[in-house]
C-alpha positions as CSV (number, residue, x, y, z in Angstrom):
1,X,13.6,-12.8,28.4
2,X,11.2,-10.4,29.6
3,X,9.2,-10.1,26.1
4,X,8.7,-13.7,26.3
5,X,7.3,-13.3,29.5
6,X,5.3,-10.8,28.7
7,X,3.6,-12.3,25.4
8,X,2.9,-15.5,27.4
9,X,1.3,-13.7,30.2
10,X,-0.5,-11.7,27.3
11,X,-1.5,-15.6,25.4
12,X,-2.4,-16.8,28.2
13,X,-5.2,-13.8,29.4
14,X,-6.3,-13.8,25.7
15,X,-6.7,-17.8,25.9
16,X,-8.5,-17.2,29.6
17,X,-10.6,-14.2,28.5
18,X,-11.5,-16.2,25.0
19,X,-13.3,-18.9,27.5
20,X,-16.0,-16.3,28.9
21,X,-16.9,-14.7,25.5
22,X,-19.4,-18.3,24.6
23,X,-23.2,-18.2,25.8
24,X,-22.4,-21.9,25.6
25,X,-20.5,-24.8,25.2
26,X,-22.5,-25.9,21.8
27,X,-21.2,-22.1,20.7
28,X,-17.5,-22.7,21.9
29,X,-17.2,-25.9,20.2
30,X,-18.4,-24.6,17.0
31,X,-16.6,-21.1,17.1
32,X,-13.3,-22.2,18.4
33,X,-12.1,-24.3,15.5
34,X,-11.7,-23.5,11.8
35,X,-12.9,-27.0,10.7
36,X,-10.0,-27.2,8.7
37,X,-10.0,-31.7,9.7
38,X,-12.9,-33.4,9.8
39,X,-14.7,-33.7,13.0
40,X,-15.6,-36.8,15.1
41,X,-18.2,-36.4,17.5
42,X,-18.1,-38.3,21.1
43,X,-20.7,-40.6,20.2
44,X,-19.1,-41.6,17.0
45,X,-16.0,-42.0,18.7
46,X,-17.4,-44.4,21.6
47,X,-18.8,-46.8,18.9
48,X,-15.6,-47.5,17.0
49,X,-13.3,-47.0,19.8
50,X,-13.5,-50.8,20.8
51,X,-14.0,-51.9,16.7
52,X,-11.2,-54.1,15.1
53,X,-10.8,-51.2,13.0
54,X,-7.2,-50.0,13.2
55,X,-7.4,-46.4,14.9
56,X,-4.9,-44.1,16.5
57,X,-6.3,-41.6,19.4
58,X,-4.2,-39.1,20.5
59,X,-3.9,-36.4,23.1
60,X,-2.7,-33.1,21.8
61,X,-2.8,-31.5,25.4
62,X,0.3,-31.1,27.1
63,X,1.5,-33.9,29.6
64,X,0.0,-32.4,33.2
65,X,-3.2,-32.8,31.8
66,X,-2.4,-35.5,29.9
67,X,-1.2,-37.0,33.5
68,X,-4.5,-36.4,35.2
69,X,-6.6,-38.3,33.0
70,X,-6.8,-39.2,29.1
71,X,-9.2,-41.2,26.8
72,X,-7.9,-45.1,27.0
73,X,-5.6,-46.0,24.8
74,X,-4.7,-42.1,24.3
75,X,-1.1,-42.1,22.7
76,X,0.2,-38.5,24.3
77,X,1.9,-36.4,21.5
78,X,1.7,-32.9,23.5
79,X,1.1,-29.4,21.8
80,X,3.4,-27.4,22.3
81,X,6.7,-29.4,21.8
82,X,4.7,-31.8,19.2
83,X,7.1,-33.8,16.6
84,X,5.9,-35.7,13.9
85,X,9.1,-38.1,14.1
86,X,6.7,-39.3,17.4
87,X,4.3,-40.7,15.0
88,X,7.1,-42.4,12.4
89,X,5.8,-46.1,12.9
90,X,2.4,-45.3,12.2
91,X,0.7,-46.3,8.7
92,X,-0.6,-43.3,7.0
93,X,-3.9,-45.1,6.1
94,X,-4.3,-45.5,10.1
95,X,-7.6,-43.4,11.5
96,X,-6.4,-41.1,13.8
97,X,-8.2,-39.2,16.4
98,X,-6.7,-36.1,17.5
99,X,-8.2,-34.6,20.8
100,X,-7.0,-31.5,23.3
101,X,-9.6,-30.0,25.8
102,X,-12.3,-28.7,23.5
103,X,-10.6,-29.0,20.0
104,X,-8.7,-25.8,19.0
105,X,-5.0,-27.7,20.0
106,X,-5.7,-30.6,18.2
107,X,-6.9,-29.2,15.5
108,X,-3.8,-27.7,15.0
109,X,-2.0,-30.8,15.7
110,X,-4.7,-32.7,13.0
111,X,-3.1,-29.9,10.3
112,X,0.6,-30.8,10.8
113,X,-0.6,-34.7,10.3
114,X,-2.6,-33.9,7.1
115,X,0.2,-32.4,6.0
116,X,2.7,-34.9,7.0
117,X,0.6,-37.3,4.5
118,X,-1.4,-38.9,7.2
119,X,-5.0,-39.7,5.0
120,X,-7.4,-40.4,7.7
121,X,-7.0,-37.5,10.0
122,X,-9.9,-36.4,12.7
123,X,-10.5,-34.1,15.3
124,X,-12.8,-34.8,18.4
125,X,-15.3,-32.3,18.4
126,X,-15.3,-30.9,22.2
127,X,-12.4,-33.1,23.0
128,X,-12.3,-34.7,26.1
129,X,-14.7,-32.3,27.8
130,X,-17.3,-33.1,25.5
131,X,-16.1,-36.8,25.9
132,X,-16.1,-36.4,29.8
133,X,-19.7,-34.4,29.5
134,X,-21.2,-37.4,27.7
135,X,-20.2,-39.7,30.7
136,X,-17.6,-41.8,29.1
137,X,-14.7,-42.8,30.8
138,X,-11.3,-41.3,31.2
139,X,-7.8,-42.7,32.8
140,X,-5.3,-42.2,34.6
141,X,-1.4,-43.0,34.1
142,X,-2.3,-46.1,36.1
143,X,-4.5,-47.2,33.9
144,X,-7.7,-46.9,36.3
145,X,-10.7,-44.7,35.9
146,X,-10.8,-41.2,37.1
147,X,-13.3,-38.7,37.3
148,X,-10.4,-35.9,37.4
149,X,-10.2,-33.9,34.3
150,X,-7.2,-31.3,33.7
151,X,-9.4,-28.2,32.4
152,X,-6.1,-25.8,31.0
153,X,-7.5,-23.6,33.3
154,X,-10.0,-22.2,36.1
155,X,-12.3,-20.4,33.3
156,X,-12.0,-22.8,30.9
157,X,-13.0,-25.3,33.7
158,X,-16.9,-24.0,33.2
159,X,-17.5,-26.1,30.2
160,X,-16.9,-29.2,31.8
161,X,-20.2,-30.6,33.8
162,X,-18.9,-33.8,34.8
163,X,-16.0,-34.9,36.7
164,X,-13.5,-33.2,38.9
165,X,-12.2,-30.2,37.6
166,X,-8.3,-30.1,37.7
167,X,-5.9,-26.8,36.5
168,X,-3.6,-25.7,38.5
């Protein structure tokens, strides 16, 4: 019990000190993620997110942040207890946009789909901070807009620049 203690406490410093070592956000984004899905930028996203094109967003964050706010119409699959068996109604010719806090969880979560035979597989590039950054609007479990975002974390909380930071 006290290993796993330990190697969380030790993730979680690494994840916190892994925040302050970016000039910027533009170099976080870009450094963070192994590209290994192909990327959707916020923009793009905003333009087809109201299209009669069938499309899947989900939120690979876990469900406090989830909770705060999320991108509407965000189906919450989680991170770090993700299944596939959540996605087993879904076509796998449906677009899906996966999205965490800046991209490096759903990315992760993007792999398992690809490789679950799911054909149309993105990642949001910045997830919803970028989103949030841009100015486009998030939700809360009520369904109204909020200007709270969950941020993991106090210094991962610098990259946002818009909204209300949440992390606790």
């Amino acid at each position: 019990m006290k290993q796993h203690i330990l190697i969380l406490f030790f993730l979680a410093l690494g994840a916190n000190m892994s925040a302050q070592n970016y000039e910027s956000f533009e170099e976080l984004k870009n450094e963070i993620i192994s590209k290994t899905i192909p990327l959707i930028s916020a923009e793009d996203l905003k333009k087809v997110e109201n299209t009669k094109k069938p499309l899947l967003i989900i939120d690979a964050r876990e469900k406090k942040e989830y909770n705060v706010s999320h991108i509407k119409k965000a189906k919450y699959v989680g991170y770090d207890n993700f299944k596939i068996s959540k996605l087993k109604r879904v076509d796998k010719n449906t677009t899906i946009v996966v999205y965490c806090s800046v991209g490096y969880r759903s990315e992760k979560i993007g792999e398992k789909l690809k490789k679950a035979g799911f054909k149309k597989v993105m990642n949001l590039q910045g997830g919803i901070f970028d989103w949030k950054n841009k100015g486009y609007p998030v939700y809360d479990n009520k369904g109204k807009e909020t200007k709270k975002i969950h941020t993991y974390s106090k210094s991962w909380g610098k990259w946002l620049t818009k909204g209300e930071k949440i992390y606790e």
